[in-house]
N, C-alpha and C positions, 0 to 999 in steps of 0.2 A: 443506792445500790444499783449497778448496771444490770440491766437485762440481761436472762443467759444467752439468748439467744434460740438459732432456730433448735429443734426436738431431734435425742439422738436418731441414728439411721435405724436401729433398730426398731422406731415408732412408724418412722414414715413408712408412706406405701408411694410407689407409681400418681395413684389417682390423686392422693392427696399434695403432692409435689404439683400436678394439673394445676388441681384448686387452687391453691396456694398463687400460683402465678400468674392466676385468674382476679382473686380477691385483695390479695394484699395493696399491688398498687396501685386499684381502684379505693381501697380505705383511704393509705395514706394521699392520695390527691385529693378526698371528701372531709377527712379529721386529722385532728392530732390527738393520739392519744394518751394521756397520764398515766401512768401505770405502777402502782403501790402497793407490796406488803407479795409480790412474785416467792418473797423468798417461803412462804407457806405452801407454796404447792409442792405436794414430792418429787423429788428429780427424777426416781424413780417407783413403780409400783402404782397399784392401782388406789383412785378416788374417785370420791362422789362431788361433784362443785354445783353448788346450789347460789345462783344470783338472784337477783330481784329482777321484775320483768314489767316493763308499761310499754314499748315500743315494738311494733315486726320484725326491727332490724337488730333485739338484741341478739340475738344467737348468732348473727356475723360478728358483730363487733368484741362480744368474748369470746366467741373460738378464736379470732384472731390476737385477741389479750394471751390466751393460753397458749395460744402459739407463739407467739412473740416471747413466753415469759418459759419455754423451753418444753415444753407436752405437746402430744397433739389430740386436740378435743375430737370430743365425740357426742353424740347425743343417742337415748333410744328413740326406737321409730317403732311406731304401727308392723305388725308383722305383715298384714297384707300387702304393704309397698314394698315390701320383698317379692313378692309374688308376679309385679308388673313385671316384663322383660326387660328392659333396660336401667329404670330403675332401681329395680332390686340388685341389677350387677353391679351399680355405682355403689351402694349402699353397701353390698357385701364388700367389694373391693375398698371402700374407704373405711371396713371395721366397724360400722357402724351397729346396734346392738338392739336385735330384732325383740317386738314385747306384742303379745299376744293379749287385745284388751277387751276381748269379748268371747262369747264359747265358755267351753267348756276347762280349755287349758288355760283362762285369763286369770284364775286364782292362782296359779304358780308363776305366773309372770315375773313378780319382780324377785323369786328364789331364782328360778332360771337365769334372769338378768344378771342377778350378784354373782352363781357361779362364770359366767361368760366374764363378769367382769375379774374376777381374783384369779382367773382361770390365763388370761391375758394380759394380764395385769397395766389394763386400761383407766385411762381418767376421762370418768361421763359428767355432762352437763345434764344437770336435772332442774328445771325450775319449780322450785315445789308449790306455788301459787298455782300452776296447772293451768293458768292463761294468763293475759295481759291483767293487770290489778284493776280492780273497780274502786280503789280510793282515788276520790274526788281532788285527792293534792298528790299523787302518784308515790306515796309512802307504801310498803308490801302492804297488801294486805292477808288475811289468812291462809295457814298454808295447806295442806294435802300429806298423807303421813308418806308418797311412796321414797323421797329421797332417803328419809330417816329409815325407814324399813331395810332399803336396800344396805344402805350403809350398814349397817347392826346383822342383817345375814350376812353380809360380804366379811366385815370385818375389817372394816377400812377405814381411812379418817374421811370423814362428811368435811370439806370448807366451805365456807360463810363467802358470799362475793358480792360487790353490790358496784353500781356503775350511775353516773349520771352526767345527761348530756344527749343521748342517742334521739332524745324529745326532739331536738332541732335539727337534727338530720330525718328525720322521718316521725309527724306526732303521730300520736295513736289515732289508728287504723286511718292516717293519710295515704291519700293515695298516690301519691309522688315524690320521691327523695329530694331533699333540697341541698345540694351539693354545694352552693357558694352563698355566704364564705364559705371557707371553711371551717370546720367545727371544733371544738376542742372538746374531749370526752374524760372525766376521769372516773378509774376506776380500782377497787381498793380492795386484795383478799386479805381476808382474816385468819387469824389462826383456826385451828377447829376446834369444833364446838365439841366439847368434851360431853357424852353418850352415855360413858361406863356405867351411870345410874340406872340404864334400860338396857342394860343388856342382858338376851335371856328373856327379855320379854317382848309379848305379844300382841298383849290386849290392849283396846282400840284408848283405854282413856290416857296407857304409857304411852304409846307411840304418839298422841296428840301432846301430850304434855311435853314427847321429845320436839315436836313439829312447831308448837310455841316459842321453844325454847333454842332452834332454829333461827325461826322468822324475827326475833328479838337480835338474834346477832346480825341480822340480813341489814334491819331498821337500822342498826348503830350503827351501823357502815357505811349505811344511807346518810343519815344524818352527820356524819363526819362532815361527806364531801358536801355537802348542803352547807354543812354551819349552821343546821339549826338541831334542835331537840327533836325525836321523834314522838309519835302517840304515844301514848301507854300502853295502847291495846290495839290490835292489829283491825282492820277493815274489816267488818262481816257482812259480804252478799244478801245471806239470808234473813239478817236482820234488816235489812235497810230496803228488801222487796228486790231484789237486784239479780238477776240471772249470773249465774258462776263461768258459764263457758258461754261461745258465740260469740257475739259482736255487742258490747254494750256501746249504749248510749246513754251519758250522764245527764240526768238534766240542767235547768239553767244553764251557766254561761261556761263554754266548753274551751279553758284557756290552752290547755294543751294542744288542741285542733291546729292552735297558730303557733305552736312550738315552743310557746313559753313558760313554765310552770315551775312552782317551787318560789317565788315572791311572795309578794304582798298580796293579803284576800283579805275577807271577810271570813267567821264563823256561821255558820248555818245551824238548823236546828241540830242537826247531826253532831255539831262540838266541832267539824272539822274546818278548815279555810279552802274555799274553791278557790283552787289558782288562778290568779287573776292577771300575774306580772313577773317581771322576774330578769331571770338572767338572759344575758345579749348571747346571741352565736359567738361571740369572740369571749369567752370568760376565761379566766386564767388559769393556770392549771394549778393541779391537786397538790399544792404542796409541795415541799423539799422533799429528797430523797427517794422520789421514784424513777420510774425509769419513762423516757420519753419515746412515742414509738408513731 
């Protein structure tokens, strides 16, 4: 199925027509991107799009999936980068969707958030992992309940999105993009993940069990484009002594560092395979039937 194309006018803004002219033909002279299963995002109205995250540069390379696949992305931000002067004006100018994560007003955050977002009727990028993944084989690992939450006050459909490829343009937390070759990236939304069992509710062990049940459709979708099985059970930071935010550092041998991951490894005591090998910057893309961009 063709891509729609670019997002109607009534999405765009000035700034984002900028960006756009800015990003796009830098992507496509760095990747080629795969792009499958577009026809789940709504053409119109607002959602929540929750992908899988192991790279700095995912948040380019799926605003620009979402752009390409006919929306125009958005993410929330820190309410005090609103407050800088010029950055806060790009940020307001490109709609971007202010959240309050400390104080006194950070408990109403993501209520606020949902009505700005049904209010506008906006599609936000939320990764619910809430940083780059600390699985040792870059599978999601645990997620954070705020996507689901927002979803469920909003009243909107949550989609599942997951991407792989962005390792060889940029591995985790490299410090320099590696532009040539060029890359081929695919990436694959899913339908959404059906909620209606939590909705009305509030307490912390429904919204994990929604946030589970989440990250499960995140993995399959991961594991599509892989071609392999995922875990059974998502990645726990805190069991494995692992700091949840910041800058980790895995130990032993760090394959991703050299942009390769998702091959052939060994299991550790952990059950899992540290990536050791794997796929070439030139891998073929996702499949029949998406859209090539």
């Amino acid at each position: 199925m063709a891509l729609p194309g670019h997002p109607p006018k009534a999405e765009r803004r000035p700034v984002y027509l900028g960006l756009a002219a800015a990003v796009l033909p830098a992507m496509a002279a760095m990747t080629k991107l795969h792009i499958r299963g577009h026809e789940h995002l709504p053409a119109k109205g607002a959602f929540v799009l929750s992908p899988n995250h192991y790279s700095e540069i995912d948040p380019i390379v799926m605003a620009v999936a979402v752009w390409k696949s006919g929306r125009v992305p958005r993410f929330m931000a820190k309410a005090s980068l609103f407050r800088v002067p010029i950055v806060g004006r790009i940020l307001r100018a490109a709609g971007q969707i202010p959240v309050e994560r400390s104080g006194r007003q950070s408990g109403g955050a993501p209520m606020e958030a949902a009505r700005t977002l049904v209010r506008d009727e906006l599609g936000v990028i939320i990764y619910p992992e809430g940083s780059l993944t600390r699985d040792p084989d870059l599978w999601p690992m645990r997620g954070k309940t705020g996507a689901v939450r927002m979803a469920l006050e909003a009243g909107v459909p949550l989609i599942p999105a997951a991407h792989w490829g962005t390792q060889h343009l940029l591995p985790r937390y490299g410090k320099a993009i590696r532009p040539f070759p060029r890359k081929h990236i695919q990436i694959l939304f899913g339908p959404p993940v059906d909620l209606s069992e939590f909705a009305g509710k509030t307490d912390q062990r429904s919204m994990t069990a929604a946030t589970d049940k989440v990250m499960a459709a995140i993995a399959g979708l991961l594991g599509e484009l892989r071609g392999e099985q995922p875990p059974a059970e998502r990645f726990d930071p805190a069991a494995h002594g692992v700091a949840e935010t910041g800058r980790f550092e895995q130990r032993g041998p760090r394959a991703d560092a050299s942009g390769d991951a998702g091959g052939a490894g060994h299991r550790g005591d952990t059950g899992r395979r540290d990536a050791t090998g794997g796929a070439s910057d030139d891998t073929a893309d996702g499949g029949s039937g998406g859209g090539d961009a």
